[in-house]
N, C-alpha and C positions, 0 to 999 in steps of 0.2 A: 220365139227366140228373144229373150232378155239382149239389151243394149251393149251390155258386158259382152256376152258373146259375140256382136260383129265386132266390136273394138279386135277383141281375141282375131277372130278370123279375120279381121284385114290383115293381120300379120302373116298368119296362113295362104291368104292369096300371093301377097307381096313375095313369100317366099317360094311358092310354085312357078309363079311367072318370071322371074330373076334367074333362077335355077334353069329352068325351059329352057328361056332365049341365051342362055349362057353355053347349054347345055354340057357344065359341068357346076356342080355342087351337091350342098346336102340338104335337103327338105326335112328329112323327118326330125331333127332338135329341133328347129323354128316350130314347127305343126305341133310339136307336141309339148313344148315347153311355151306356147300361146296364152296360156290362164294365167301360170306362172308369171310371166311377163307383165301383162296387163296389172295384176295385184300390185306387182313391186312397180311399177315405174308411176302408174296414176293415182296409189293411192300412199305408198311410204318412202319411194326414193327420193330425196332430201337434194336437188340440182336446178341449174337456170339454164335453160338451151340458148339463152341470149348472152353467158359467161361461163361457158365451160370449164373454164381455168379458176373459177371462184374454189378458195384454198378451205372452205368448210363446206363442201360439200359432201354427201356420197360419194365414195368411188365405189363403181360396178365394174368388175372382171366376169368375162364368161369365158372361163376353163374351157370348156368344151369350146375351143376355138374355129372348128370347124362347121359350126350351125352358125357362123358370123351373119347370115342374111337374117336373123332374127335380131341381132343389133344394128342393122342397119335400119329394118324396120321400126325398130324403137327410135331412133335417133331422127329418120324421116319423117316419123308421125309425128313423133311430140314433139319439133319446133325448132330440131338442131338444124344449122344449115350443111344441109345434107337433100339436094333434088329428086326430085323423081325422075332425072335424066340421070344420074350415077344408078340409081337403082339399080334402071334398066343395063346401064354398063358394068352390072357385077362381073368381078371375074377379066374386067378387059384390058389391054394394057394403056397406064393413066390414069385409069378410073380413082375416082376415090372411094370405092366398095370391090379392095382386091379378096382373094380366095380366101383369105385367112383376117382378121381385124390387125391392122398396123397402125402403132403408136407416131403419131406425125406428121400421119396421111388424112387421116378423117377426123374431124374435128367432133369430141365425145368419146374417143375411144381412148383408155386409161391405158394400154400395153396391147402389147403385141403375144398374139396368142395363138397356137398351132399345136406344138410338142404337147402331148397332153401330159397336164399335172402342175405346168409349171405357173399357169395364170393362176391356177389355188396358190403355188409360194409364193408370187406376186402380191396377194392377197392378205397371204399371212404377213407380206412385208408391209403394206400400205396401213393394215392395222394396228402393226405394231410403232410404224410411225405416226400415228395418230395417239398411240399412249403417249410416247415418250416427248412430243411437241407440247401435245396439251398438258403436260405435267410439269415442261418446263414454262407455258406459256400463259394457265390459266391463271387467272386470278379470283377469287372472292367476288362473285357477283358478275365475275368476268367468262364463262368458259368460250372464249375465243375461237378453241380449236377441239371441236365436241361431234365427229358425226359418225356413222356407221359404213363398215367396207362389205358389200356384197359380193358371192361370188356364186356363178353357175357354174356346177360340174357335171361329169358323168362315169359310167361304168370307165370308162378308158382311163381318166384323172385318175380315179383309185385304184386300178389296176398297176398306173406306174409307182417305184420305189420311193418316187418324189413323193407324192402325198401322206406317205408313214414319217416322212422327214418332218415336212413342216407342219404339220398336222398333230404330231405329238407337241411339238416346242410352244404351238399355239397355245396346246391346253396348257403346256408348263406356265407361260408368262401369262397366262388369264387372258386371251384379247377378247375380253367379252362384247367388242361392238362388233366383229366379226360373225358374219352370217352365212352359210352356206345354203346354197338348194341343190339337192340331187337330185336328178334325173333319172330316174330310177327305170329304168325301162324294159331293160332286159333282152337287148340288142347290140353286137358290137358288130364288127365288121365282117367277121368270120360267122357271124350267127342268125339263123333263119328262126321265126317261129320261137325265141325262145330260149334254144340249146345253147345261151352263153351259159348256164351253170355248167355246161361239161369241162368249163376254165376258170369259172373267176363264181365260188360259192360262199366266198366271207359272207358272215354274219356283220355285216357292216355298219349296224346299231350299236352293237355292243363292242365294236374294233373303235368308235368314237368313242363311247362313254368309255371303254378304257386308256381314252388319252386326256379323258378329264373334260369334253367336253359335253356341251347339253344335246342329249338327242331328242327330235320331236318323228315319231315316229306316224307310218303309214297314212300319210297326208295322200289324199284323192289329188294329184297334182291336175285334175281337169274342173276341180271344184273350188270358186271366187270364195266362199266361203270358210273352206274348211284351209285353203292358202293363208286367207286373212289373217286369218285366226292364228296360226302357224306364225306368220310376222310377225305379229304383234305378242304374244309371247314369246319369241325370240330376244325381241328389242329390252322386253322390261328384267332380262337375265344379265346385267352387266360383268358379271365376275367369269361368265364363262363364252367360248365361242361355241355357237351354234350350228348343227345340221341338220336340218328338214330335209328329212327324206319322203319325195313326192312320187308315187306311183303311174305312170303315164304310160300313154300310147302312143310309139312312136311314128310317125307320119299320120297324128290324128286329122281324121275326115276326108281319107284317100281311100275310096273303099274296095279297091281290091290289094295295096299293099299295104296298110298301115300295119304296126304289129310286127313286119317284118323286117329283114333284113335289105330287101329291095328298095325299102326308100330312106336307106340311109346317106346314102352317097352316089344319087345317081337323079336323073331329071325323072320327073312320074312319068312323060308323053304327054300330048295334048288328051287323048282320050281319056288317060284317069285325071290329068284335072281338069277338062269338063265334069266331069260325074261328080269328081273333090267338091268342087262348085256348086255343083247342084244340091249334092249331101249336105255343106253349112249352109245353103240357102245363099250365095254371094250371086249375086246376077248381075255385078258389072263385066263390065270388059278388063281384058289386059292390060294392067298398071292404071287401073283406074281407084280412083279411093274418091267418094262423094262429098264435099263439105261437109256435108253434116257429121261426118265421121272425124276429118281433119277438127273439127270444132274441139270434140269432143275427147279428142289424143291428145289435144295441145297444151302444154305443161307448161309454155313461156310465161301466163301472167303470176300461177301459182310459184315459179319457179323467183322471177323478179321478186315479188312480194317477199318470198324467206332470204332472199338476201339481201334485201334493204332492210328487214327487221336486224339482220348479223351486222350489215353495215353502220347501222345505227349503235349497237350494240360498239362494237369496234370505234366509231368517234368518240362512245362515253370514255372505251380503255384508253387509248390514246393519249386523252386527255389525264387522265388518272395513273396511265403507266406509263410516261413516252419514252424513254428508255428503250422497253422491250418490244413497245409498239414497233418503234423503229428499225430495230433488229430481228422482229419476224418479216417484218415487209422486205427488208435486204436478203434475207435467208429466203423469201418464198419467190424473188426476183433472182435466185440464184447469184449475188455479187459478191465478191471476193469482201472480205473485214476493209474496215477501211482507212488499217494502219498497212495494210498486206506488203508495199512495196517497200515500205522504210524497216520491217519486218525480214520480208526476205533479202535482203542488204544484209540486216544485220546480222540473220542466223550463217550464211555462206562466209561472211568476217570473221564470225565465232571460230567455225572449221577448219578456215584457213590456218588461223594463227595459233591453232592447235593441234597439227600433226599428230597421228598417233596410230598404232596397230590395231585392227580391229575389224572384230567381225561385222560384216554387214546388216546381221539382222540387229546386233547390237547398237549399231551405228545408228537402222531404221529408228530404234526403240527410243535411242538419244533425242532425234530428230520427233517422233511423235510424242513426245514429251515439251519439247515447244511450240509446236503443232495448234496441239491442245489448248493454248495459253491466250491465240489470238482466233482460234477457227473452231468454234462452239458448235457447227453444222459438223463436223467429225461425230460419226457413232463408230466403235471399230467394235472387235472381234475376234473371235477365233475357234475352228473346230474343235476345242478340247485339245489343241498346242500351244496357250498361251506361255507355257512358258519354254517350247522352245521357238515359238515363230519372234516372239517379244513386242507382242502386239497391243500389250498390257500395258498400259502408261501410267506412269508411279503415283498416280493422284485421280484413278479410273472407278468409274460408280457404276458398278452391274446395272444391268436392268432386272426385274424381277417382278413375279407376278403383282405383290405388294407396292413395288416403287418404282413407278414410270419414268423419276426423273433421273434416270443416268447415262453414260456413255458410252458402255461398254455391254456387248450381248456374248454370251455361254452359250456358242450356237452347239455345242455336243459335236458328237461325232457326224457331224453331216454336210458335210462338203460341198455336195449338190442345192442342198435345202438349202443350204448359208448364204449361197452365190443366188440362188431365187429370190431370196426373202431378200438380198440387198438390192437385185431390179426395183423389186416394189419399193425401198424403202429409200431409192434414187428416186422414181417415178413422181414421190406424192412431192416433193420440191420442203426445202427447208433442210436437207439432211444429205451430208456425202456420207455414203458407209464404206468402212474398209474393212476388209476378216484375211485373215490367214490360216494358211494351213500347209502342208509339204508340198514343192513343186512337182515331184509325181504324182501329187492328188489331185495337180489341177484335171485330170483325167475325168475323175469322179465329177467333176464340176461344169465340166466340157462344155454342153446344151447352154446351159444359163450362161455362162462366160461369151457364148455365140449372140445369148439371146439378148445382152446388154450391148454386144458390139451393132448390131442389127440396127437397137434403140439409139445409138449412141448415147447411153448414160455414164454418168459420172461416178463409176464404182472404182476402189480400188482394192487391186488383189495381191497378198503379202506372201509370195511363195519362197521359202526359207528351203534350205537345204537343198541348193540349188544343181550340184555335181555329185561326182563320184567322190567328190572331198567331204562328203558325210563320212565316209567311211564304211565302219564296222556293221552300218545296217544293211548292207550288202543291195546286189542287185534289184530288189523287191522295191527300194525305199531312193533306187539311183535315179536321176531322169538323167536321160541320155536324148531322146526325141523331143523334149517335151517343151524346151524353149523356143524351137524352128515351128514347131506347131503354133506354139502361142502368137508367133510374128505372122505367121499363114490366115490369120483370121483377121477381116476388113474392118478397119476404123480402131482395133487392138493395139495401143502404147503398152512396149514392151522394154523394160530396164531391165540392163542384168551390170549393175554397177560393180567399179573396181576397189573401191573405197570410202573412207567417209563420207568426202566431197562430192563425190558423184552419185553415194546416195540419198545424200542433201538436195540434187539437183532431179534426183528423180520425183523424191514425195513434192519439193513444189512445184514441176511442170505437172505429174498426175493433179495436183488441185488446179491447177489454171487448165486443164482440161478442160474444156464443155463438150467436147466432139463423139467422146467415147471414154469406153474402159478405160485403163491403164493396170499393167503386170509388175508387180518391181520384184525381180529373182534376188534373192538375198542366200550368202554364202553360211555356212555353218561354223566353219574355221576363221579365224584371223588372218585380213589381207595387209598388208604393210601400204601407207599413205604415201600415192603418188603426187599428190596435184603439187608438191615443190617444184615436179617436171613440166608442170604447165606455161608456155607465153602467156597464153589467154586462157585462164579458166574460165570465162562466160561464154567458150565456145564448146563446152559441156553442152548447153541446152541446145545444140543442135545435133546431139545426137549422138555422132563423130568427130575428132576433133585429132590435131596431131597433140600428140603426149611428149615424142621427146623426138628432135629433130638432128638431123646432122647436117654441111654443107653437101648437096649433090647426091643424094644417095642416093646407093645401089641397089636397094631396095627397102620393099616396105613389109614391115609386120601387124597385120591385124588382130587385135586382140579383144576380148572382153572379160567382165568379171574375175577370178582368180587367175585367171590365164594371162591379166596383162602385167603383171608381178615377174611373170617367167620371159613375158617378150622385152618387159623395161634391161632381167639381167641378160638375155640373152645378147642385147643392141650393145651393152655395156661389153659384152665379151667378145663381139665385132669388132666394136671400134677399140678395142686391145690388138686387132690383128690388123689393122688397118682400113676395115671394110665399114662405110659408111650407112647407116640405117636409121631409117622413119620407123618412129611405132606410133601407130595412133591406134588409140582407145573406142572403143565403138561401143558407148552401155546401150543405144536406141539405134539398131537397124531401124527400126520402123519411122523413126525422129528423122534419122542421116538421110532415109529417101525421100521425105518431103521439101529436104532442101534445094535451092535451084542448081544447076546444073555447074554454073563454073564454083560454089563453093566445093560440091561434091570434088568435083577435078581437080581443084586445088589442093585438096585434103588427099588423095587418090589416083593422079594421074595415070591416064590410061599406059605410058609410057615406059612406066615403073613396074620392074616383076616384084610380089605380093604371093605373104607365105599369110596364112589368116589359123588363129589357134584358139577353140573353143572345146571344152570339154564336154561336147554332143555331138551329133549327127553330122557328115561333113558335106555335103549336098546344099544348104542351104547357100553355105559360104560361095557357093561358085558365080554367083551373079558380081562379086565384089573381087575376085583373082584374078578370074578368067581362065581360057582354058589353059592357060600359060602359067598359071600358077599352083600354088601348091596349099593345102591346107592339114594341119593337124588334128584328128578328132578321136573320135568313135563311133564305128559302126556297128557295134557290137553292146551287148550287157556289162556290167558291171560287174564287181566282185567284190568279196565278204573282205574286210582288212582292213588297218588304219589308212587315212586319203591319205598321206603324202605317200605310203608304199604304190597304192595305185595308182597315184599320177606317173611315178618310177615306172611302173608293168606294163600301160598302156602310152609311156612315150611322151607326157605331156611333160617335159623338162625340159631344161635350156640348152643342152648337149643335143639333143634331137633338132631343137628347133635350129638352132644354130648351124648343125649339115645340112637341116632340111634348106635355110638360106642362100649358104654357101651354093650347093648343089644349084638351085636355082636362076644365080646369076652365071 
């Protein structure tokens, strides 16, 4: 047995006995993605286990999230600080080697990865942030920001819808340092022996080369050599992304279930991995790994060494460009520009002292157009709606397979793929991305919108055509659920602003975000400018605020987005009749509940009956009425017709809301 091979098989034990004493996980991707492994990480992945955060490195994604105990193995051997006391707590609560790899938790892990498919669009994103930085960062003798994104997948990845998303766009834009390796095994979770082709029989060589990328076909994926070789022809194809499709055995050297479906997702027993053991010839004990082997996995001094060569490299730029120098180091430290506050003063004075009718997505378009002017880490977007989400900023520079250095990405029709690719393209640091698309599509986008909330990255998402006030595109195109959803997901900032002003306030709390996502629901129609009704309009940024007050009132209206237009006239058509009424504006439930308790009560007194009017689902509203109050919505679809006819059908006017008041008190 060659050297190579125990390297290989320690990873192989490490992931039997982890899996054992856990006795829950997956052995067979570690067992048989072992060669695999060893090739890429000791002889071409490009990383420093002593600076994991170092911004030119490799990033490595394994797709196939669930054989996580083989990145952990990699990460423990070669010099990450990662124990061999987590090892052994795979799987436990605390540990830092949970069920699935988590972006946060284990230091070396690039994202968070489980849902299959979505670490490949992470992938594609992390790539395609690596064009568009180095294109805007390299120099002549400089390339600064130069290295390759790896990613491990399997039959599951390509099976989901996700990987035709972002897997085509890859080959559109060229990310030719983008590498894939398949897993090629011929096992899913339903399949014994083999019989996955009785679901999943793509020609899956030729479904790559038809999206323009290189395929390196029937690679022995248990062969150091013929892997190698694979790599490294990979590497020397810049213009296109690559995938090495490796042939392998899954749960190799388990000798009565490898091959099958039994040791995919299950512990072998102590009896098959004694024999496992015996078959590679491993004859340590339980979580044992011999020094001479740690020797030999250990990547920290080759690791050091490539990045004090970069570092070196990097004091020549510096000196030579300090400008930019200076400005990728603030963009890779994530800091806000460092005009930002005298900035946003000024753009919110702009707004103010300009009233005016208008739609919000327009409003947005206004605002990312200034945006743009001080906050260069902006890449935006759009599903093939830029021009109804208005996400296009008047002085916006495609990206393209040809020219890395621009702003704006043609993510096509793919909604899901869009919201992946900008995980990855939050992930690699230097870049906020923001894409839009309809807010009933956040639907299609769901998984990844969850899987940025998880990460808390700083993505944002531009969902236009926010009510039934679209109109004519009928129920298909209405969301009615879809913003009570979006507030239902943890660490999720969710705007659904009334007007200019407070869509002002949403794009820059979404960038002073660090926490997580952020949603801004933007209307299709023209809302008329409140904030004349405001005391305090810096009491926007928290979320809820009162909008227009009376002495003593007899009750309160809660409103958002187009709907506080109808609560501002309906408070007016009260207090014609005598009746005293609060409206306050609420563009961020999710803002308004992290504030302390007596601001909330001040804005909302428990004391006070509260009619709340939102053009959705009216369930959510009740944590904010109570059961004493009353709210206007829809629990029902939408319908085909111009929006103000439908807000007339379904109630959302100030005649309604106004009995609905009355009645109330």
């Amino acid at each position: 047995m060659n050297d190579r091979q125990v390297l290989a098989n320690a990873i192989r034990a490490l992931a039997m006995d982890a899996v054992e004493r856990a006795q829950s996980g997956h052995p067979g991707m570690p067992m048989g993605m072992a060669e695999i492994a060893e090739v890429l990480w000791r002889h071409h992945l490009s990383h420093n286990p002593k600076n994991p955060s170092w911004i030119n490195r490799d990033r490595f994604v394994i797709s196939n999230g669930h054989g996580s105990m083989l990145l952990y193995a990699l990460l423990h051997l070669s010099g990450y600080d990662l124990s061999i006391e987590e090892i052994k707590r795979f799987r436990q609560l605390g540990s830092r080697t949970p069920g699935h790899p988590e972006y946060g938790y284990t230091v070396g892990v690039e994202t968070t990865t489980g849902p299959l498919g979505q670490g490949l669009s992470n992938a594609v994103g992390m790539a395609l942030a690596e064009k568009v930085m180095g294109a805007e960062f390299n120099e002549k003798n400089f390339d600064v920001i130069n290295h390759h994104t790896y990613a491990f997948l399997g039959d599951g990845c390509l099976m989901e819808g996700l990987s035709h998303e972002v897997s085509s766009l890859a080959g559109v834009l060229g990310l030719g340092k983008l590498i894939a390796l398949y897993d090629d095994n011929g096992i899913s979770i339903d399949s014994d022996k083999g019989n996955i082709k009785n679901w999943f029989d793509d020609d899956t060589p030729k479904r790559y080369e038809a999206y323009g990328w290189q395929v390196i076909r029937d690679i022995d994926g248990h062969s150091f050599t013929e892997i190698d070789r694979a790599i490294k022809e990979a590497k020397e194809n810049s213009h296109q992304p690559t995938l090495i499709c490796c042939k392998t055995i899954i749960g190799k050297g388990s000798p009565n279930k490898q091959g099958t479906g039994g040791v995919h997702g299950a512990p072998l027993g102590l009896d098959e991995i004694k024999l496992a053991k015996k078959q590679i010839g491993w004859e340590y004990k339980e979580f044992e790994i011999p020094e001479h082997i740690y020797r030999e996995w250990d990547c920290s001094e080759h690791g050091e060494k490539r990045e004090q060569i970069w570092q070196e490299k990097f004091a020549s730029y510096s000196q030579a460009h300090p400008v930019k120098s200076a400005e990728l180091k603030r963009r890779v430290n994530r800091e806000l520009p460092y005009e930002w506050d005298s900035f946003k003063q000024n753009l919110q004075n702009a707004i103010l002292k300009n009233p005016k009718n208008i739609a919000t997505r327009k409003a947005s378009q206004e605002i990312i157009d200034h945006l743009m002017e001080v906050t260069p880490e902006l890449l935006g977007g759009s599903a093939d709606l830029a021009a109804s989400n208005l996400t296009m900023h008047k002085s916006a520079i495609p990206v393209t397979k040809r020219n890395g250095r621009g702003d704006y990405v043609f993510y096509g029709v793919r909604e899901f793929g869009m919201a992946g690719i900008m995980n990855g393209l939050a992930l690699y640091s230097g870049l906020i991305p923001f894409g839009g698309t309809f807010l009933v599509f956040s639907d299609y986008a769901r998984n990844a919108l969850r899987m940025s909330a998880l990460m808390k990255l700083r993505t944002i998402h531009v969902f236009t055509h926010d009510s039934i006030g679209l109109g004519e595109d009928g129920p298909t195109h209405q969301p009615i659920e879809h913003a009570s959803s979006l507030r239902a997901i943890p660490n999720m900032m969710v705007w659904r602003p009334c007007d200019g002003y407070e869509t002002c306030v949403a794009w820059l709390s979404a960038i002073e975000n660090k926490k997580g996502p952020t949603s801004i629901l933007l209307s299709r129609q023209s809302l008329p400018a409140q904030f004349e009704n405001i005391f305090e309009f810096k009491e926007a940024f928290k979320g809820g605020y009162v909008l227009v007050d009376s002495e003593n009132p007899a009750a309160i209206i809660v409103a958002t987005g187009s709907e506080v237009s109808i609560a501002v006239n309906a408070q007016q058509t009260l207090s014609d009749k005598g009746i005293s009424v609060r409206v306050v504006s609420m563009p961020s439930t999710t803002t308004f509940d992290r504030q302390d308790w007596n601001y909330k009560n001040k804005v909302l007194p428990k004391t006070v009956p509260k009619v709340a009017i939102e053009a959705g689902v009216t369930d959510f509203w009740r944590k904010y009425v109570g059961l004493e109050g009353d709210i206007i919505g829809l629990d029902e679809y939408g319908e085909s017709g111009p929006g103000k006819d439908l807000f007339t059908h379904f109630g959302l006017t100030v005649d309604e809301l106004v009995r609905r008041v009355e009645k109330i008190i």
